[in-house]
Structure formats: C-alpha cells, structure tokens
C-alpha positions as CSV (number, residue, x, y, z in Angstrom):
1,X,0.0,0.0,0.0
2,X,1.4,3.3,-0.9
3,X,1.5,6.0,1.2
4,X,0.3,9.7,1.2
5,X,0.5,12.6,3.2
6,X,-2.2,15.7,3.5
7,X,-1.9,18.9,4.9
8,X,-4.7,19.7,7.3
9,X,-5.9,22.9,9.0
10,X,-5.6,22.1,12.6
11,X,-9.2,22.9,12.9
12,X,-9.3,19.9,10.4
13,X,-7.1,17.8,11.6
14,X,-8.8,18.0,14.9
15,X,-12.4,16.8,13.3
16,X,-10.3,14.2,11.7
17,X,-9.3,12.8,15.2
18,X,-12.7,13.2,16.7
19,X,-14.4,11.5,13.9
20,X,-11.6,8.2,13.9
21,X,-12.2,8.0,18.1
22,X,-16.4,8.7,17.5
23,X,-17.0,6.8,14.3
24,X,-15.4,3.9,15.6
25,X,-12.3,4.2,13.4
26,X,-9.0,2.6,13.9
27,X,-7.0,4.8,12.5
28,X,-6.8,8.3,10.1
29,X,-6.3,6.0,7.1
30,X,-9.0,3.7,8.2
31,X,-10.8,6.9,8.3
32,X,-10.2,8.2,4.8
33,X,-10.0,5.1,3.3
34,X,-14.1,5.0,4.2
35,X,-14.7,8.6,2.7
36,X,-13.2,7.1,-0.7
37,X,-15.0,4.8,-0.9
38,X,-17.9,6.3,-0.3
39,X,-16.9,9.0,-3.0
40,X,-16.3,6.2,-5.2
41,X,-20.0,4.7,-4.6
42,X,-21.4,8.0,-4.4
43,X,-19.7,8.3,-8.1
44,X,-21.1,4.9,-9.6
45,X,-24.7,6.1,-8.3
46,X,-24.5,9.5,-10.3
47,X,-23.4,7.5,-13.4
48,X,-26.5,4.9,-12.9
49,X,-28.7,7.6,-12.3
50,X,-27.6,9.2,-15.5
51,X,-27.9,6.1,-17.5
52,X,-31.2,5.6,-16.1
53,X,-32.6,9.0,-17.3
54,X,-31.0,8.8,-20.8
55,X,-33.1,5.8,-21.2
56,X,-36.3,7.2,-19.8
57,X,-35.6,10.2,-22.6
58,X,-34.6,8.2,-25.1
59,X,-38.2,7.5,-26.5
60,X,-41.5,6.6,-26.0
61,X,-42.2,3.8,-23.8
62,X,-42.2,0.1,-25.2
63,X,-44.3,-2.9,-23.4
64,X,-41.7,-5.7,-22.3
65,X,-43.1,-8.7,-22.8
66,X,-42.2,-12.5,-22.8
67,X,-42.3,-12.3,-26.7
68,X,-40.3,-9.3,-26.2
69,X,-37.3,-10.9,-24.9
70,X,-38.1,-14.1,-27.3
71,X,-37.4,-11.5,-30.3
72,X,-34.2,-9.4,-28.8
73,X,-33.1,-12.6,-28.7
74,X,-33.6,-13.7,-31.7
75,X,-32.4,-11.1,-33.4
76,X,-29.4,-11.0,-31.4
77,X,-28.5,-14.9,-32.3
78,X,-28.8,-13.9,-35.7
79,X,-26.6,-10.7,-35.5
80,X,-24.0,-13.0,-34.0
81,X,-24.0,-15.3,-36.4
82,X,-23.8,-13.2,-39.4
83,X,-20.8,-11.5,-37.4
84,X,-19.1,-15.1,-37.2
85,X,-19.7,-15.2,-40.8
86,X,-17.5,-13.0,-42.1
C-alpha cells in the first residue's frame, strides 16, 4: 500500500481525530479510506442515475413482454452469427 500525506488545517485535523475516536475508526487512514469509498460509490450512483434517465428520454415507452425478450433474442443470435460469418 502506498503512502500519502495531507496537509490539514488544525481545525481539520482536529475533526479528523474526533471523527476516527467517534466513528469507531482505527485509525486516520482507516478513516479516509471509508470517505473514498464512499466517494467512489457515491460516483457509480450518479453515473446509474444518468444512464437511467437517458433511457427514460430516449423515446416513448415500449411494453416488455415475454415475446419481447423471445425476439431481442432472436435477433441478437442472428446478428452473431452473421458477425461469425465473415
């Protein structure tokens, strides 16, 4: 694990501490290590959430339905094959 060091306001620093001995935390890194990741999730979320609208704007709404899925399949075998045609 590589190693980093931050420069911190005391007034910081001293949340920092309060939070690792309040939250339960072993250490600083423990500590920021959590934030991170919650960053990261936080980050993953936004990028579904966007997905998620673009398809809701994409176009009118279409009924998904057991012969739905039979023809997107379908259609799908036969795109592969035709692409391990060539």
């Amino acid at each position: 694990m590589e190693t980093m060091n931050v420069a911190l306001p005391e007034s910081m620093k001293s949340f920092v501490q309060e939070r690792v001995s309040e939250g339960g935390y072993s250490s600083v890194s423990e500590y920021v290590r959590d934030l991170i990741r919650a960053d990261q999730k936080r980050r993953v979320e936004e990028r579904v959430d966007a997905l998620l609208l673009d398809g809701l704007n994409s176009g009118p709404p279409i009924e998904v339905t057991p012969e739905y899925w039979e023809d997107k399949k379908r259609r799908l075998v036969e795109r592969l094959s035709k692409s391990k045609g060539k």
